[in-house]
PQR file with spaces between the fields and no chain letter, atoms N, CA, C, O and H, PARSE charges and radii, in Angstrom:
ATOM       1  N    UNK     1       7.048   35.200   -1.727 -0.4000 1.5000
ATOM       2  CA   UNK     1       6.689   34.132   -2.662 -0.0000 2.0000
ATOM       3  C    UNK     1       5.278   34.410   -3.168  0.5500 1.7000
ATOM       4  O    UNK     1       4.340   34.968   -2.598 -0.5500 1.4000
ATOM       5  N    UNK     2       5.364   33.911   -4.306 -0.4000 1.5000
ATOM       6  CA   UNK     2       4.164   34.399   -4.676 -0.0000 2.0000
ATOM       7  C    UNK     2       3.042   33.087   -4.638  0.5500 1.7000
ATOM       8  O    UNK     2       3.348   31.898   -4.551 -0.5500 1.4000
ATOM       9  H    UNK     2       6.125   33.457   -4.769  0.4000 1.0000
ATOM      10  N    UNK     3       1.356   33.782   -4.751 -0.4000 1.5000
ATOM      11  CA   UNK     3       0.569   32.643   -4.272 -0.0000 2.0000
ATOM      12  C    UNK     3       0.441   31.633   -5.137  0.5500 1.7000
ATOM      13  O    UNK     3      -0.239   30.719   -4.669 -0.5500 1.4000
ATOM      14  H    UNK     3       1.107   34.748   -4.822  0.4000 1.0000
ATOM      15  N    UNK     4       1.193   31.282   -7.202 -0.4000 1.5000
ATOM      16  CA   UNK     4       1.136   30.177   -7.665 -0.0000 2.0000
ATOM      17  C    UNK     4       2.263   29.871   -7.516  0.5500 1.7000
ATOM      18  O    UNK     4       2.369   28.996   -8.376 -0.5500 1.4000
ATOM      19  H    UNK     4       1.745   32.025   -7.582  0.4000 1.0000
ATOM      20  N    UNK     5       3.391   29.960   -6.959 -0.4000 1.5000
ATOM      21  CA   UNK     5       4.382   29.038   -6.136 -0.0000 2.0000
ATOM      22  C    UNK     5       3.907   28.470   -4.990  0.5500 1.7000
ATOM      23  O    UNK     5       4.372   27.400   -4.598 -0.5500 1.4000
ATOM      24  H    UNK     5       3.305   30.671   -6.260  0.4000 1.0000
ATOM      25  N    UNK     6       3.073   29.024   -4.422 -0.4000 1.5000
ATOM      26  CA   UNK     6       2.769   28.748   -3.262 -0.0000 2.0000
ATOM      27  C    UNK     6       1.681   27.414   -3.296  0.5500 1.7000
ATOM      28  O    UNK     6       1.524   26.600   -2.386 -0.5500 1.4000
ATOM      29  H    UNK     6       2.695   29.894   -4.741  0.4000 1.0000
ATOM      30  N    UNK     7       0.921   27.445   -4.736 -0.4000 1.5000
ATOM      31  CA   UNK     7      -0.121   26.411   -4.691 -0.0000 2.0000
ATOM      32  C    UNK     7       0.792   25.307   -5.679  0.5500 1.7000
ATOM      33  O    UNK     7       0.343   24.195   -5.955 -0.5500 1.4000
ATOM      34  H    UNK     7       1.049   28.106   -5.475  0.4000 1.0000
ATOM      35  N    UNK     8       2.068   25.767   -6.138 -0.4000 1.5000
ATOM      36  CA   UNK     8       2.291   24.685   -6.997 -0.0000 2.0000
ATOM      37  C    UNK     8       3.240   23.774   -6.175  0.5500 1.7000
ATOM      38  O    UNK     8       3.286   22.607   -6.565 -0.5500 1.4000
ATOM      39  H    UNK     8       2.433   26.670   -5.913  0.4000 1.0000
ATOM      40  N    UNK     9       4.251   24.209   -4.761 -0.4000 1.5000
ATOM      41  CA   UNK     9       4.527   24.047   -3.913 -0.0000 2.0000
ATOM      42  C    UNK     9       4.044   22.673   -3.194  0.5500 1.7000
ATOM      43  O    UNK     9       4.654   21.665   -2.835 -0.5500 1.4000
ATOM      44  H    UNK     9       4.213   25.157   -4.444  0.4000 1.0000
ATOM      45  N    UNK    10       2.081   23.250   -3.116 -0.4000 1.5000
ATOM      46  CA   UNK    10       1.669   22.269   -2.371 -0.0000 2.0000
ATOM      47  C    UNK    10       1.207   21.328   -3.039  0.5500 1.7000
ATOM      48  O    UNK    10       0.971   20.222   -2.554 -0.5500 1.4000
ATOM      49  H    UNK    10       1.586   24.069   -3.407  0.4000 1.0000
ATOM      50  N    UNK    11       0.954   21.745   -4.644 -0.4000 1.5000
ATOM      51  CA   UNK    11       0.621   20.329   -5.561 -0.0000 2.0000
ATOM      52  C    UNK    11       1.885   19.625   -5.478  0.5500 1.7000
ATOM      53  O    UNK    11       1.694   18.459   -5.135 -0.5500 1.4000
ATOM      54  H    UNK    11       1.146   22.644   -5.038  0.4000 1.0000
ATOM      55  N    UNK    12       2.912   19.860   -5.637 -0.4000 1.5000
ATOM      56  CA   UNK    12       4.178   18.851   -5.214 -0.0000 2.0000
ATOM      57  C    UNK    12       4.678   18.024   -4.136  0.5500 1.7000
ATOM      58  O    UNK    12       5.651   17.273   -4.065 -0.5500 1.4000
ATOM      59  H    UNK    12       3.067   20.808   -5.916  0.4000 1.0000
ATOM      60  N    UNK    13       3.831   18.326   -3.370 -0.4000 1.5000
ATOM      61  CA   UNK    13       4.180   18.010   -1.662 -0.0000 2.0000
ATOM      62  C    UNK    13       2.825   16.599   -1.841  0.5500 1.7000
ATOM      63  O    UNK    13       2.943   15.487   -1.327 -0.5500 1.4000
ATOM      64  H    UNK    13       3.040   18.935   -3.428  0.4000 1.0000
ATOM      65  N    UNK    14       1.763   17.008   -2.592 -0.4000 1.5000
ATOM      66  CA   UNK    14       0.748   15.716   -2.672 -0.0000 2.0000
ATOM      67  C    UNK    14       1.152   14.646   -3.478  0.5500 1.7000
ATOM      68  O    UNK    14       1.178   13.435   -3.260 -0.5500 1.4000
ATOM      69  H    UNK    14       1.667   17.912   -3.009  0.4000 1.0000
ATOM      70  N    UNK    15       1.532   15.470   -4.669 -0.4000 1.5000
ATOM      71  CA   UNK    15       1.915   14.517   -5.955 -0.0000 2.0000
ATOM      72  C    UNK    15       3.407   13.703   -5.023  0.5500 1.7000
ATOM      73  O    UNK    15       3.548   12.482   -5.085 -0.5500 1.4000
ATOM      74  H    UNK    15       1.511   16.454   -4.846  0.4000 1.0000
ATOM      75  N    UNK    16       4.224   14.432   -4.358 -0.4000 1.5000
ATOM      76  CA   UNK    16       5.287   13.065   -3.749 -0.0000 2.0000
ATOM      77  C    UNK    16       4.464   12.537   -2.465  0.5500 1.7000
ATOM      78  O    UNK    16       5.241   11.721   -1.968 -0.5500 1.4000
ATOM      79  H    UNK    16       4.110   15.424   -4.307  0.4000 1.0000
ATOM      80  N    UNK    17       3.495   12.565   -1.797 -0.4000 1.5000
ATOM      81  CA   UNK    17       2.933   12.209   -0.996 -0.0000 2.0000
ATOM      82  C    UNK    17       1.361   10.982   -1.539  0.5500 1.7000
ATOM      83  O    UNK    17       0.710   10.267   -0.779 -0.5500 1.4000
ATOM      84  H    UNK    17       2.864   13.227   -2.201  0.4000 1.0000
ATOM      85  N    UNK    18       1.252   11.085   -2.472 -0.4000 1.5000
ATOM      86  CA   UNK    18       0.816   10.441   -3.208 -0.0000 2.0000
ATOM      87  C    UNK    18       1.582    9.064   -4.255  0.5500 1.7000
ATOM      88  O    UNK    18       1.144    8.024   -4.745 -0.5500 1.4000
ATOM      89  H    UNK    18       1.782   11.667   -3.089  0.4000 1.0000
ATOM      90  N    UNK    19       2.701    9.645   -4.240 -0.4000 1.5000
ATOM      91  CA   UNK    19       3.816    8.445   -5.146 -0.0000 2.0000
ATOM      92  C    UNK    19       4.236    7.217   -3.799  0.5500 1.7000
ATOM      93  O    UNK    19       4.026    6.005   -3.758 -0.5500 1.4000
ATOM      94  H    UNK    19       3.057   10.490   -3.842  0.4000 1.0000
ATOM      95  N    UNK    20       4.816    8.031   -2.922 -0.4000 1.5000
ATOM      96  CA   UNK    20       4.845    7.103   -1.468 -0.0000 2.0000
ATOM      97  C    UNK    20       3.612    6.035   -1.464  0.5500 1.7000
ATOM      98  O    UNK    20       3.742    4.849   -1.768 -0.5500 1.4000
ATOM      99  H    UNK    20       4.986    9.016   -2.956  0.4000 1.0000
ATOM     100  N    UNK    21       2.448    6.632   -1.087 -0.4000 1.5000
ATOM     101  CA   UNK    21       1.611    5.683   -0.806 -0.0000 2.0000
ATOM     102  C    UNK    21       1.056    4.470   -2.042  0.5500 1.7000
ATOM     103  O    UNK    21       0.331    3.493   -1.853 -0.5500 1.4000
ATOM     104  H    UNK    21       2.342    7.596   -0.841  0.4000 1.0000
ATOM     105  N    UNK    22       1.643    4.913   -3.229 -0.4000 1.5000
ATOM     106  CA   UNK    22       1.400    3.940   -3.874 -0.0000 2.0000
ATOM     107  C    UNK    22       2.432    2.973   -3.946  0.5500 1.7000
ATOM     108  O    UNK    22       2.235    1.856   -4.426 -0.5500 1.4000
ATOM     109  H    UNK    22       2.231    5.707   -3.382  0.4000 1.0000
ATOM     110  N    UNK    23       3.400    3.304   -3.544 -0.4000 1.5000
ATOM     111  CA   UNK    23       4.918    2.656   -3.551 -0.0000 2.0000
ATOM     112  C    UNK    23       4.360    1.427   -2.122  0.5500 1.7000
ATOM     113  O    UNK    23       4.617    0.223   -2.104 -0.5500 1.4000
ATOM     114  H    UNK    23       3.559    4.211   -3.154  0.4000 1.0000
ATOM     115  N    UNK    24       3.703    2.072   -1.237 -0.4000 1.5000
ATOM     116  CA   UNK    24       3.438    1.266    0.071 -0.0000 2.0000
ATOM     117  C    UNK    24       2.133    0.153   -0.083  0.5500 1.7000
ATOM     118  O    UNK    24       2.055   -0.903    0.545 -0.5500 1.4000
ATOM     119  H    UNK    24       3.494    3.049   -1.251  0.4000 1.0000
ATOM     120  N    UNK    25       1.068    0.693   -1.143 -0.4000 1.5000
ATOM     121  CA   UNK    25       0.660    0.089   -1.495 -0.0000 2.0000
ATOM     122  C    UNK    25       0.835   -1.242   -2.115  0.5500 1.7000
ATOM     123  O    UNK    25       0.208   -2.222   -1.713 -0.5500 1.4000
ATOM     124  H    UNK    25       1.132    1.551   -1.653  0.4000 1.0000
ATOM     125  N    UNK    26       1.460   -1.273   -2.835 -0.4000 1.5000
ATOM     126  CA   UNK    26       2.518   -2.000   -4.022 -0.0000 2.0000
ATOM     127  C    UNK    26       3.024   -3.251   -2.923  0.5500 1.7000
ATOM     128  O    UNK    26       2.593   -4.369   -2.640 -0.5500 1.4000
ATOM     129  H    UNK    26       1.969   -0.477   -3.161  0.4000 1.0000
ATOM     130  N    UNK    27       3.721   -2.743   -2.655 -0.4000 1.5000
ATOM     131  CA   UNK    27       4.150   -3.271   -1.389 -0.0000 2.0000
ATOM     132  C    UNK    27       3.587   -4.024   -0.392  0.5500 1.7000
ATOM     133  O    UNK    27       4.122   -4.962    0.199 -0.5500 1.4000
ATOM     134  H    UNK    27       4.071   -1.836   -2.885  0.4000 1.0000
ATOM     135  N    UNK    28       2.735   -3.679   -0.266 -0.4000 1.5000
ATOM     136  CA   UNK    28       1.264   -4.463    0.669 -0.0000 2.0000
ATOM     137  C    UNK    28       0.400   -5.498   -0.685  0.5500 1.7000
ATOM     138  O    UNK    28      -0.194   -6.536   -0.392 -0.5500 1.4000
ATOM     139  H    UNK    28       2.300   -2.917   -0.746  0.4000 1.0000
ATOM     140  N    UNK    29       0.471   -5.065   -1.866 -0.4000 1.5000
ATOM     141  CA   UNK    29      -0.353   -5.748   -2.719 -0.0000 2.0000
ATOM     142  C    UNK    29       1.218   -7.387   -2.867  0.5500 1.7000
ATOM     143  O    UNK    29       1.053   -8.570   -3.163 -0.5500 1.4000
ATOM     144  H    UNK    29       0.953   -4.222   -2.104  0.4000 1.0000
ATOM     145  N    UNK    30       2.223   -6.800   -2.586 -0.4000 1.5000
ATOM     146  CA   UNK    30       3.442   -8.341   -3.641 -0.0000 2.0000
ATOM     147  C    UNK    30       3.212   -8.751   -1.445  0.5500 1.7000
ATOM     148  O    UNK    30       2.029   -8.648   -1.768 -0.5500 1.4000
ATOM     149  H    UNK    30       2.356   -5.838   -2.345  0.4000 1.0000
ATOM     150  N    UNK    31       3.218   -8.918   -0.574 -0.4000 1.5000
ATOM     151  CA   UNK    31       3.305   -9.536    0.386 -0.0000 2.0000
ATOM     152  C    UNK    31       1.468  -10.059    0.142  0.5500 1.7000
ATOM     153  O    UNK    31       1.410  -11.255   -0.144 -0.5500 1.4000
ATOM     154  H    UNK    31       4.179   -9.002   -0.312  0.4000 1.0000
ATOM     155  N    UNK    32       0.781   -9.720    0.177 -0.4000 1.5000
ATOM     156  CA   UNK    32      -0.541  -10.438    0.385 -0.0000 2.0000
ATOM     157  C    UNK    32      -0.835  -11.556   -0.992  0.5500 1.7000
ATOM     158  O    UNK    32      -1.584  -12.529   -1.070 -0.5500 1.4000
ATOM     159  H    UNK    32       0.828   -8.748    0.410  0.4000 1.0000
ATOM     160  N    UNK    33       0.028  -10.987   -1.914 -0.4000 1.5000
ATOM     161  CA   UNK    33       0.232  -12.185   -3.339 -0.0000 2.0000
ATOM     162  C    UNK    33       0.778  -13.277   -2.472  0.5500 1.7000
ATOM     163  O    UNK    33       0.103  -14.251   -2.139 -0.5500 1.4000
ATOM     164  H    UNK    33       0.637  -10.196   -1.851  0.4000 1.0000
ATOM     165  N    UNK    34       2.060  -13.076   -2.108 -0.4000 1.5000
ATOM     166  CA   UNK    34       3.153  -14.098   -1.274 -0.0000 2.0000
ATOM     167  C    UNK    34       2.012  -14.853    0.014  0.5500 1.7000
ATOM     168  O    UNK    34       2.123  -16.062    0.215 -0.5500 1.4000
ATOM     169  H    UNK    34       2.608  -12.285   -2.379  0.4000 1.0000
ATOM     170  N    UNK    35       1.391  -14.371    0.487 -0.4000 1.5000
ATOM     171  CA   UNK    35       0.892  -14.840    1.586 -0.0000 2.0000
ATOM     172  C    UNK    35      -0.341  -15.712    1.352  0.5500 1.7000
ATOM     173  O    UNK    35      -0.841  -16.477    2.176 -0.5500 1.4000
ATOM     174  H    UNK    35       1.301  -13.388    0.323  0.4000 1.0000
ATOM     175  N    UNK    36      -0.671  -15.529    0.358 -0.4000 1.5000
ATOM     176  CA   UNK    36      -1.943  -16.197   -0.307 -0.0000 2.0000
ATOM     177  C    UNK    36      -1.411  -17.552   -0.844  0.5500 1.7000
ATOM     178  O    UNK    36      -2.044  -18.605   -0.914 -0.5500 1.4000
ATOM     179  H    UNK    36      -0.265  -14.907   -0.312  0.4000 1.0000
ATOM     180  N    UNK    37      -0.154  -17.328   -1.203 -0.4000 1.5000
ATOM     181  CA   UNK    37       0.164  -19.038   -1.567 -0.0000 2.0000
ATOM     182  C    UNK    37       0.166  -20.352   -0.953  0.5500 1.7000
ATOM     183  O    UNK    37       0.880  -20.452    0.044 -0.5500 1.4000
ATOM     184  H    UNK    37       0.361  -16.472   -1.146  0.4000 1.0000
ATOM     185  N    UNK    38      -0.433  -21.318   -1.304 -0.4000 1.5000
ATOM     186  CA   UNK    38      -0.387  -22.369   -0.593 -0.0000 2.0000
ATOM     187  C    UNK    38       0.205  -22.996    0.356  0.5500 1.7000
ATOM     188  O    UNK    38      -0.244  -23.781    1.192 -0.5500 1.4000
ATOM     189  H    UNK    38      -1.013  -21.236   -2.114  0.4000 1.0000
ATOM     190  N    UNK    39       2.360  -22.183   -0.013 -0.4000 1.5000
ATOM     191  CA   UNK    39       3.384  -23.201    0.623 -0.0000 2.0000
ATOM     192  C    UNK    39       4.026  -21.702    1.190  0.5500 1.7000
ATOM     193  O    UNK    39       5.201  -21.434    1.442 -0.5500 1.4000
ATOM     194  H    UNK    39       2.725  -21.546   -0.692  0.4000 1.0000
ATOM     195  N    UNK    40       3.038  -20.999    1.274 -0.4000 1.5000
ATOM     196  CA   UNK    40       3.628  -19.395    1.738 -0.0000 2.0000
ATOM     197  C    UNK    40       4.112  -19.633    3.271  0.5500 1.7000
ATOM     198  O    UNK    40       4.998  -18.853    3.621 -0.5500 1.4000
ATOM     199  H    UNK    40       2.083  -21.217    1.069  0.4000 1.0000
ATOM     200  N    UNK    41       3.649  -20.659    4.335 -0.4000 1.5000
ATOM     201  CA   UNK    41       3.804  -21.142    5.482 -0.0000 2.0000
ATOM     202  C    UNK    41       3.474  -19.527    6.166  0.5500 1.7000
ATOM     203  O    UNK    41       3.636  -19.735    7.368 -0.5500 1.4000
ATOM     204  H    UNK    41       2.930  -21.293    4.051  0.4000 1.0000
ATOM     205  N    UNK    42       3.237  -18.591    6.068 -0.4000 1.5000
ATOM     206  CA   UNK    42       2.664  -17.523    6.573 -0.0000 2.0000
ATOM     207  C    UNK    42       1.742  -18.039    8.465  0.5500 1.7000
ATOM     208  O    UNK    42       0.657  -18.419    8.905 -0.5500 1.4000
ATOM     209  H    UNK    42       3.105  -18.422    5.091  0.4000 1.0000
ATOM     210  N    UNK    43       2.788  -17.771    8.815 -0.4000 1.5000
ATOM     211  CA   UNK    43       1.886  -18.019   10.198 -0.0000 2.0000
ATOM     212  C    UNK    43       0.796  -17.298   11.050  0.5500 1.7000
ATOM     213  O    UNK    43       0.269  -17.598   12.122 -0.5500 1.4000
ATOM     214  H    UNK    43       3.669  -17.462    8.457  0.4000 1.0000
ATOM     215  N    UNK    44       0.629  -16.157   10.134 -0.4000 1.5000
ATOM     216  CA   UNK    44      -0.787  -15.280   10.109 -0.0000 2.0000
ATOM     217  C    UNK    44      -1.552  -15.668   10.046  0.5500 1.7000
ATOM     218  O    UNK    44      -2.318  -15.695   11.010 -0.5500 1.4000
ATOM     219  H    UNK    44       1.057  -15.913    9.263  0.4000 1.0000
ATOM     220  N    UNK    45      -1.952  -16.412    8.467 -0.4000 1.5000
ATOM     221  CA   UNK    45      -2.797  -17.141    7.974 -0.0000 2.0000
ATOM     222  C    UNK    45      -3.486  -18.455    8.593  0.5500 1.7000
ATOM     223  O    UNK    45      -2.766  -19.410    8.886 -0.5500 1.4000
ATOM     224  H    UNK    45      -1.330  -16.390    7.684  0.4000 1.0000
ATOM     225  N    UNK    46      -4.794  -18.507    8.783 -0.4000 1.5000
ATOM     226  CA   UNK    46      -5.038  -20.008    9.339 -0.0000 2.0000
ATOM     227  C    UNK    46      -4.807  -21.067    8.406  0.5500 1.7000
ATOM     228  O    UNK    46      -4.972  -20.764    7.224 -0.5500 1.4000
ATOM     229  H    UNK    46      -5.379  -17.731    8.545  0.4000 1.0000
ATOM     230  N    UNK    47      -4.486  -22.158    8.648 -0.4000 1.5000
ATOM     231  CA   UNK    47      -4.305  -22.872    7.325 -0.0000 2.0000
ATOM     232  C    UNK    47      -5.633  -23.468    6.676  0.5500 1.7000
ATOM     233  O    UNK    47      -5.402  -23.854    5.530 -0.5500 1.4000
ATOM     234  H    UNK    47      -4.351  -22.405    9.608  0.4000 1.0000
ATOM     235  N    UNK    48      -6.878  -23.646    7.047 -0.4000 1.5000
ATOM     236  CA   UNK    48      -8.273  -23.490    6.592 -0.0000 2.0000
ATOM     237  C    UNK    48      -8.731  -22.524    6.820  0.5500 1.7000
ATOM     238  O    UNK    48      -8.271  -21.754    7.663 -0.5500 1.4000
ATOM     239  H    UNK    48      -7.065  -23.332    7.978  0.4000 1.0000
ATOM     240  N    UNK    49     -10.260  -22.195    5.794 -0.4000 1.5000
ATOM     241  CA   UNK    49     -10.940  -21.275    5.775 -0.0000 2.0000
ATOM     242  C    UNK    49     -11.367  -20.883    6.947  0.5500 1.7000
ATOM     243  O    UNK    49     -11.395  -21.757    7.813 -0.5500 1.4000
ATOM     244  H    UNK    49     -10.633  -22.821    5.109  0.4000 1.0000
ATOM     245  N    UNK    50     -11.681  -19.915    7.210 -0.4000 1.5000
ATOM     246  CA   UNK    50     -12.757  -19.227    8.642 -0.0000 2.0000
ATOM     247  C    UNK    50     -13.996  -20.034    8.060  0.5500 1.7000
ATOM     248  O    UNK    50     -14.487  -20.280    6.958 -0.5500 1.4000
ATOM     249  H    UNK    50     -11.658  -19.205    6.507  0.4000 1.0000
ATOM     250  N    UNK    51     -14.235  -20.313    9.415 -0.4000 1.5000
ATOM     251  CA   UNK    51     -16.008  -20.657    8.890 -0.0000 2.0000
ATOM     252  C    UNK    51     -17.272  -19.266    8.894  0.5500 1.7000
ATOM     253  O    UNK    51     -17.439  -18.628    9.934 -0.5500 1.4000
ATOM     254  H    UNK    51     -13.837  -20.113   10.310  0.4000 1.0000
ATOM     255  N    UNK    52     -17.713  -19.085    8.198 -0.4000 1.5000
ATOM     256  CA   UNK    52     -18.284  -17.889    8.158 -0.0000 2.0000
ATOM     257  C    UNK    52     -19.218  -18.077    8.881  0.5500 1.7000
ATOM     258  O    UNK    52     -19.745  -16.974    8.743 -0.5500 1.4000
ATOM     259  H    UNK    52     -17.577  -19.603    7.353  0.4000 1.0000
ATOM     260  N    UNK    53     -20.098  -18.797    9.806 -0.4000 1.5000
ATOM     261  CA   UNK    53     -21.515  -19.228   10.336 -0.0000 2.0000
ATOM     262  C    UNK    53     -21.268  -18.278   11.683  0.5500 1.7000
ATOM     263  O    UNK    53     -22.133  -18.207   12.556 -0.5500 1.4000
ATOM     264  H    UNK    53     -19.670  -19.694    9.918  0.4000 1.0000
């Protein structure tokens, strides 16, 4: 194989390794939308602010 298969190879292996994590991203961005809502009942969430002091 030659060495620009070999580097275009590994630009492909980032570029789909790069599409994933934005896909997971995405993903983490529509659950923290959902969780932020008022009536989200998210039992993570405290239902008041942290006090910052």
């Amino acid at each position: 194989m030659l060495l620009l298969d070999l580097l275009a190879a590994e630009r492909d292996r980032i570029d789909r390794q790069i599409a994933d994590l934005r896909s997971v991203r995405n993903r983490l961005d529509d659950m923290i939308t959902e969780a932020r809502k008022p009536d989200s009942g998210c039992p993570c969430l405290p239902a008041e602010p942290l006090d910052s002091s």
